[in-house]
N, C-alpha and C positions, 0 to 999 in steps of 0.2 A: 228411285228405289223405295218400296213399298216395307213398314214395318213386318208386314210376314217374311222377306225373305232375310230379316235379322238385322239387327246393329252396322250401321255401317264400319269400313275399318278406323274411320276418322269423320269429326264431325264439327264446324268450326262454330264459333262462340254464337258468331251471328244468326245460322241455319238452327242453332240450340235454341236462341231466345226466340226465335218466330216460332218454331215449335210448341215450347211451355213458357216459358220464360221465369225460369226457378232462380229460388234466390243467389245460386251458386255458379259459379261456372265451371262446367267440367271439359276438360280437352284429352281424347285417348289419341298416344302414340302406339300403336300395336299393343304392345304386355304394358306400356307404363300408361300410368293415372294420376293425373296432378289434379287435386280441388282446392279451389280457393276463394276467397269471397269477394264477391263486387268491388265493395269497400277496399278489401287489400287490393285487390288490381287498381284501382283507382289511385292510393297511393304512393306505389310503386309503380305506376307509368310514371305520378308524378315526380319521383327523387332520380327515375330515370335522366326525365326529359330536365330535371336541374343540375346535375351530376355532371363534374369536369374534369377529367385528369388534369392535375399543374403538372408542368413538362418544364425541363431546362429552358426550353426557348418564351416561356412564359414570364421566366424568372428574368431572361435576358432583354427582352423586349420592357419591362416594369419599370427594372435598373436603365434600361437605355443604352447596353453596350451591348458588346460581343456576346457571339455563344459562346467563345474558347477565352474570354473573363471569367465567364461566368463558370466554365473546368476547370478555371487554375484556382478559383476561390474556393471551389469543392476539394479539390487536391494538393493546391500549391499554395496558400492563401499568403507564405512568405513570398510570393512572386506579385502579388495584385497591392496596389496601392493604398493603403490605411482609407483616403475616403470612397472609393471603389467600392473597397471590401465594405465599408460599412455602409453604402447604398444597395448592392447585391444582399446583401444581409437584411436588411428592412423591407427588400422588395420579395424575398422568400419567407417570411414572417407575415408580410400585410396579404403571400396567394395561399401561403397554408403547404409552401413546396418541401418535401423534405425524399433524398435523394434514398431511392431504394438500393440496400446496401448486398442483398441478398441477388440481385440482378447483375450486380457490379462485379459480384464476387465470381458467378457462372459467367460473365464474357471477361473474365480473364484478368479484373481490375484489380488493385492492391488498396488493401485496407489499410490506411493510414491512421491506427491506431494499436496504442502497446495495452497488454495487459496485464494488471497486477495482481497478484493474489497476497495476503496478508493477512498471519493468523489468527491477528486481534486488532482490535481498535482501543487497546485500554491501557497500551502503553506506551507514552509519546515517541518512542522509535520507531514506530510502525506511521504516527502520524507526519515523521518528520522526514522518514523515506518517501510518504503519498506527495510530498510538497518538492520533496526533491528531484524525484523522474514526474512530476508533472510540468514543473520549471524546466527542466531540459528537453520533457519531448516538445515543447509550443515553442521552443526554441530553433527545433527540429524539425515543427510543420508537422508533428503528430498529439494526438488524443493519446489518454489515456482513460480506460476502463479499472474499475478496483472492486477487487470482491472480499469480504470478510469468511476469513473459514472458519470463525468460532474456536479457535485451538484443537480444533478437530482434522488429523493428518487425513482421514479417509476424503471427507470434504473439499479439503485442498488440494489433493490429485484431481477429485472431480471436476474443479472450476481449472484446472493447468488445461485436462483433454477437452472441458469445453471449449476455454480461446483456443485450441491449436484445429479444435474441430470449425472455427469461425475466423480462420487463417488471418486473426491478427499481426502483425508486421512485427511485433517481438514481445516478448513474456517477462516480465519480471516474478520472480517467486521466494518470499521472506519464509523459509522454513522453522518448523519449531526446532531449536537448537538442543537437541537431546542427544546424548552420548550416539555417538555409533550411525545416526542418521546421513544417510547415503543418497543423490539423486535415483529417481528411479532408472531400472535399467533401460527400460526403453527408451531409445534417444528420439527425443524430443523433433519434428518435424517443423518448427520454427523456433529463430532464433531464441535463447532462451538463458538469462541470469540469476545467480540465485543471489541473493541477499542477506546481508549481517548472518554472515554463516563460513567458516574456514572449511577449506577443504585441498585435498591433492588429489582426487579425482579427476578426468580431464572433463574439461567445460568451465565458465565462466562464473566467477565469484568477487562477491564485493562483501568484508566486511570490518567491525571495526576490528581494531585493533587492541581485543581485551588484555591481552599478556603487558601490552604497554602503559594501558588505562591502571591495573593493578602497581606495576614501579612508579608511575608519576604520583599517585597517591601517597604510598607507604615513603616514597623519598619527602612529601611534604611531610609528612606526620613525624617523620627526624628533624626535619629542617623547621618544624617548629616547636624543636624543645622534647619529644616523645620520646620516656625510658620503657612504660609499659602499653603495645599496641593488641586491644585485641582485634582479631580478626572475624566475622559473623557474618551467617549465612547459609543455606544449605546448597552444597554442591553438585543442583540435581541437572543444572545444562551447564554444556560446553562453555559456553561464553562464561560462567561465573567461573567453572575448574582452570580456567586461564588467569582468570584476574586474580584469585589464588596465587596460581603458579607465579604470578607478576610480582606480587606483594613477597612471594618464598624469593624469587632472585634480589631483593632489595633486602631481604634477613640473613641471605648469607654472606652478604659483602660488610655487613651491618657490628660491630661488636659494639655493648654495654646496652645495648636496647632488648628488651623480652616482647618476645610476640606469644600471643594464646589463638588457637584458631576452633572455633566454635561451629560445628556442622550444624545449624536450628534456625529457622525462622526461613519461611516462604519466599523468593521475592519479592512479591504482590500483594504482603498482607502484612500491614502498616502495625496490624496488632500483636503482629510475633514479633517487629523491633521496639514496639514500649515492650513487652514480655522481658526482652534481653536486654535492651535499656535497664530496664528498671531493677532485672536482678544485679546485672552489673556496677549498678549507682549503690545499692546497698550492700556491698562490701564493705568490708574496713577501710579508712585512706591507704594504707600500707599494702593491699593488695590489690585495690582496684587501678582498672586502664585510666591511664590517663588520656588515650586516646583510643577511640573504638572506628574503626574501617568497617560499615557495611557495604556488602555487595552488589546494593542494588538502591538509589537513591528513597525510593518507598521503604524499605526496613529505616532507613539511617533519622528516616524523617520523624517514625516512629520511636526509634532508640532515644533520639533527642526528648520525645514526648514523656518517654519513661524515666529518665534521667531527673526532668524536672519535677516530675510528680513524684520524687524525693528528696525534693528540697535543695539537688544540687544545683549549681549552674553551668551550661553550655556557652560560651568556651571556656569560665573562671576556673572550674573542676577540674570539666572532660570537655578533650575536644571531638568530633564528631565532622565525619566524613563521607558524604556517597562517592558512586564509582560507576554508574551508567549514562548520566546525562539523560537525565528523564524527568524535563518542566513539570509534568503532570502532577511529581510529588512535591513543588515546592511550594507548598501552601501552608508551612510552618513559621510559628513566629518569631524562630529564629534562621537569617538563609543561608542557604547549605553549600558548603562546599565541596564540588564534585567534579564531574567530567563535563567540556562541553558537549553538547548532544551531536552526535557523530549521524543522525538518521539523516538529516536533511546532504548532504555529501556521499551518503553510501547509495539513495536516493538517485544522484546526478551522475555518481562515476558507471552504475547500473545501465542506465540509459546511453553512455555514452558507450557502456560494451557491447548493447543491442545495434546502433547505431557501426560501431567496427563490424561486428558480422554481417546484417547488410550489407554494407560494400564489400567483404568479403564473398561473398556468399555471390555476389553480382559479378565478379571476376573470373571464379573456381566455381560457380556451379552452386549448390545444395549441399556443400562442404558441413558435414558435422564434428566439431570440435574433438580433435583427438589429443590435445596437450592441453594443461594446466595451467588457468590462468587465475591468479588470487590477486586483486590490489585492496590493499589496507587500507583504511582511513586514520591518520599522523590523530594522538589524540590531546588534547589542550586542556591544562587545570585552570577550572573558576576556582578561584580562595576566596572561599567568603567569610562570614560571621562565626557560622559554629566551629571553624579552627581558629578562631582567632584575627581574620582576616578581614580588616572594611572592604577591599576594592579586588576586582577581579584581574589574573596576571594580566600582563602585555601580553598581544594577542601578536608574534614574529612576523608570521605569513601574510602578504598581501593578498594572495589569492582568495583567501579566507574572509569568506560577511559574516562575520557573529551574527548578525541582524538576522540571516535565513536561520540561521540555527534555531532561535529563541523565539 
């Protein structure tokens, strides 16, 4: 073929470079044109020709066992033997193997991991739920994933239809506890628990048990001597208008004791309980609390703070009490007495109800939850210092590890 009768329709590298031998190499496939330079063809044959897919059987051959060891450690790893599993483990580490989850998922395999969503990270019941379904799913032979939604409700639907669009094996979802808040309507396409949150909606719920946490408090604060209890807080979620309600069912059984209840102070913000601390510490003796209940261990910690920056003292004065079980706020130098922390339990019983509808779900079918299921978390008074108390109650329950909680 002679250049007058035009371009051939294809021309290969080699026939190129006897021709000119340009610094480029160019290859036409009919309409397409790819150029590129010597140098990159050179090393890209090279990452070619060094390039190795790791494959199961590379992992199996390294470790020295089975192929179907080597799936049950990917899958089952409670079926493979501790030193097994951690020779499989070292030999997928030392080839670089890590098992495509997205292939697994199109031939039909099951994701052996739950997902959690959770509004915040800055309040240890959110911390103490991630410890607690992550304790029970490796119990279970499953992973857990955890996403932060910033207390942003829009965000945390989005990270729910993400796992359920990455057919994670079951969903955990700690909601912002605000009046009126309802799952969404759309039922949910897996397994799916909400967390520290009441409800009679049908589907599955784990939370504490704030209406209780309010009466075991308000019964200590009689049962140590308390004629004048104020109450503080603002009752802007569910969970606080219950521990309320709690403290209201121990005032009406209650005669010669005065309760005050104060709508003020944030949960979260240690400065609005020195605020009511401190106005409360500067009363007359004859009208001020002699015991002040806030609703959320961060106010109480603060109230303490403002109490003393009037020269009173916590517990000689005023006694001083939280009502969440939330560690994060006890960094005051005097310690508080409150609720054991319920997250790490609301945590476990979560996973254990993802765990019931899987088998469920393996029996009947794709069964979506049409009754009501709520279990409580039983909740337990530390007495500490600022009522008055050195050592924390007897702990009844055996079933119960203070230790996970703290």
């Amino acid at each position: 073929m002679t250049p007058a009768t035009g371009p051939p329709r294809w021309r290969t590298a080699r026939q190129h470079r006897g021709l000119h031998a340009p610094p480029f190499e160019a290859i036409q496939y009919s309409r397409i044109s790819i150029t590129i330079s010597r140098a990159t063809c050179a090393l890209i044959g090279g990452l070619v020709a060094r390039r190795t897919t790791v494959t199961i059987n590379d992992v199996a051959n390294e470790a020295g066992v089975a192929l179907g060891t080597v799936s049950n450690a990917l899958n089952h790893p409670e079926k493979v033997r501790p030193e097994t599993l951690k020779r499989i483990n070292e030999a997928s580490a030392k080839l670089g193997y890590a098992p495509n989850q997205s292939a697994r998922m199109l031939a039909g395999g099951q994701n052996r991991s739950f997902g959690l969503v959770l509004p915040s990270l800055e309040h240890g019941i959110s911390l103490q739920i991630a410890n607690g379904a992550n304790a029970e799913a490796q119990k279970h032979g499953y992973g857990l994933l955890i996403a932060n939604a910033d207390n942003d409700d829009i965000l945390s639907a989005r990270y729910l239809t993400y796992f359920m669009g990455t057919q994670m094996a079951g969903i955990l979802v700690q909601p912002m506890s605000v009046y009126g808040w309802k799952p969404s309507l759309a039922t949910p396409s897996v397994p799916t628990v909400y967390l520290d949150f009441h409800s009679s909606e049908p589907g599955y719920f784990v939370g504490a048990d704030n209406r209780a946490q309010g009466r075991l408090v308000a019964q200590h604060a009689i049962d140590a001597g308390a004629r004048r209890i104020a109450v503080f807080g603002k009752d802007e979620f569910e969970k606080l208008g219950m521990r309320i309600a709690g403290v209201r069912d121990i005032m009406r059984t209650t005669t010669g004791v005065a309760f005050e209840f104060i709508d003020e102070g944030a949960w979260n913000l240690a400065r609005d309980g020195y605020s009511v601390g401190y106005r409360l510490a500067k009363r007359p003796a004859s009208e001020r609390p002699d015991f002040i209940i806030a609703l959320s261990d961060v106010l109480a910690t603060g109230a303490v703070a403002g109490i003393q920056a009037v020269g009173l003292n916590v517990p000689g004065d005023i006694k001083v009490a939280g009502s969440d079980g939330n560690p994060l706020a006890w960094s005051g130098n005097v310690s508080l007495t409150t609720i054991a922390p319920p997250g790490y339990e609301i945590g476990r019983k979560g996973v254990q109800y993802l765990i019931e509808q899987i088998e469920e779900n393996r029996r009947a079918g794709n069964a979506m939850p049409t009754e009501n299921h709520q279990a409580l978390v039983r909740p337990f008074l530390l007495a500490r210092a600022s009522s008055g108390e050195g050592n924390a109650t007897e702990f009844a329950d055996p079933d119960l590890d203070i230790s996970g909680y703290l």
